[in-house]
N, C-alpha and C positions, 0 to 999 in steps of 0.2 A: 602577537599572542599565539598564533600556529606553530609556530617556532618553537616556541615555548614548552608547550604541551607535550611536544613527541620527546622534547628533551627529558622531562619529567617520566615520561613513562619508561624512558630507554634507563634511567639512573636508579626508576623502582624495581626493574629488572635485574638489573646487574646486582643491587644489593638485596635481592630474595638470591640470588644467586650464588652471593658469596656468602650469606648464613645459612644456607642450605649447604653448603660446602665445610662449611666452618661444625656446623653438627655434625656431618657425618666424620669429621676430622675427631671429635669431642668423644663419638661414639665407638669410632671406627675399632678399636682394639678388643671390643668385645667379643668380633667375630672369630678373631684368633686368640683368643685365652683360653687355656685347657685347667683342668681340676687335676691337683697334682700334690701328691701325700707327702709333709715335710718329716724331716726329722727333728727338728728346731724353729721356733719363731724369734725377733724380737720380742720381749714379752713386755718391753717397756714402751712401744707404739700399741700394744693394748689398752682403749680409752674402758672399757668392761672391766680388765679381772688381771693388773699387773702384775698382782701379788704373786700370779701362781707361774712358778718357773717351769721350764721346759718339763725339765723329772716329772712333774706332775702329768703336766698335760699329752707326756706319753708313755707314763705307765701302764699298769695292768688295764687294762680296756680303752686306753683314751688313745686316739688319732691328731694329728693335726694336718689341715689340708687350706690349700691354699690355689689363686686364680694366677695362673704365671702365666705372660705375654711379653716376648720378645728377649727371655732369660730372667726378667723381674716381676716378682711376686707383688701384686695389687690388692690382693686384699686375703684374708686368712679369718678362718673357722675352725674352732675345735671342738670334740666329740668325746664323749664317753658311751659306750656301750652299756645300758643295764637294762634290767627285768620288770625295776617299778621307777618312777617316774618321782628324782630325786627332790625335795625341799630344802634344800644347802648344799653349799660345795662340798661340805664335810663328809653329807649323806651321800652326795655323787661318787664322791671319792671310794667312800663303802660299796655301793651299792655296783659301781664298775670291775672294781676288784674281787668284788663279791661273784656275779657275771662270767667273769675273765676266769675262774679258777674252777667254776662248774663248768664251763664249756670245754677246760683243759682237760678234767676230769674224765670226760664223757666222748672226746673228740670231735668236737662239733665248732661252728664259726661263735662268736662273741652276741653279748645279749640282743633281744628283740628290739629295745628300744633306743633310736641314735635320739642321746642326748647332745644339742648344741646350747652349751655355756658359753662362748662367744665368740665375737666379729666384728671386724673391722675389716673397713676398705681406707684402699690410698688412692683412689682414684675415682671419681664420676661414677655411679653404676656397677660399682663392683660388689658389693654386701647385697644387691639385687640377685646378680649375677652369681654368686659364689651359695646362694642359697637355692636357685633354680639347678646348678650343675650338681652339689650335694646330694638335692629332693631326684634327681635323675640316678644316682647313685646309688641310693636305697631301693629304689622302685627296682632296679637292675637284680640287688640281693638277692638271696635267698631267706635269709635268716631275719633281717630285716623287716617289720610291720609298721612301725612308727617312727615318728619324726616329734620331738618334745624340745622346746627349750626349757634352758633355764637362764632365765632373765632377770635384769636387775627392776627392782620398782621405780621405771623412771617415765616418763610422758616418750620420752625416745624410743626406747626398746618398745612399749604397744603401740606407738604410731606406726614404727619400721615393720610388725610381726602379722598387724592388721591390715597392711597397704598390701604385704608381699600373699594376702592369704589364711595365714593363720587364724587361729582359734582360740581363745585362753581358756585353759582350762583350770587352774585353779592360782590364787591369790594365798602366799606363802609370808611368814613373818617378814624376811627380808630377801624373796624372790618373787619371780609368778613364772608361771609356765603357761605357754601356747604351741598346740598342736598344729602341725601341716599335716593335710590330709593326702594320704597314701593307700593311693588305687592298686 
């Protein structure tokens, strides 16, 4: 039975050892992902918002960015810039363009408010990840005050908006929106 025991402890060490190993293995690429502005997405690994093709989602005000580690893109966010805080894509669509053409106007950066319409990761961590380096993004701006989705009515998007921080701020026909709050 003494035999036994030390065997036991030496096999419960080795395997905290190698799951300890095994996460930071899981985790490990986060440390090297940077935020990085596309010009293009697949817009069919969009599980949010397929429908809307690149043209869209980088025209007058819109961005698209994404978390790339090791040349390959993990997960991706896209952005509209406007002034009021959209209830349809339609209105997003208005209201970025709208944004985008006063600020050309005037010579100044694009609207106060980053609208995120959606996101997906491919990888562990990454829709985490790609929202914390965004919210670090604006907080940087100048012109920048808020951070607003527009999200789809699904038990996912307020699980995901609530865990990461967010706020909801209002309940839309077929959206809702939640604010990160920006110090």
């Amino acid at each position: 039975m003494k035999t036994f025991k030390p065997r036991i402890k030496a096999r419960l060490r080795k395997n905290r050892q190698i799951l300890n190993k095994n996460i930071d293995n899981f985790f490990g690429w986060i440390k090297g992902a940077k935020l990085v502005e596309l010009k293009e997405c697949n817009t069919e690994e969009d599980p949010v918002r397929p429908e809307l093709d690149n043209k869209f989602r980088t025209g007058y005000g819109r961005k698209i960015y994404g978390v790339e580690y090791q040349g390959e893109i993990h997960a991706v966010m896209c952005f509209a810039y406007t002034n009021k805080i959209p209830k349809s894509v339609e209105e997003l669509e208005k209201l970025s363009t709208d944004a985008f053409l006063q600020t050309a106007m005037r010579d100044q950066a694009g609207g106060q408010i980053a609208i995120a319409y959606t996101v997906w990761s491919k990888k562990k961590g990454g829709g985490k990840l790609i929202v914390k380096e965004v919210f670090k993004k604006i907080k940087k701006s100048n012109h920048l005050n808020r951070l607003v989705t527009l999200s789809p009515l699904t038990e996912m998007a307020t699980k995901f908006h609530t865990r990461n921080g967010a706020k909801l701020v209002q309940i839309n026909e077929t959206t809702q929106n939640f604010e990160y709050k920006v110090l």
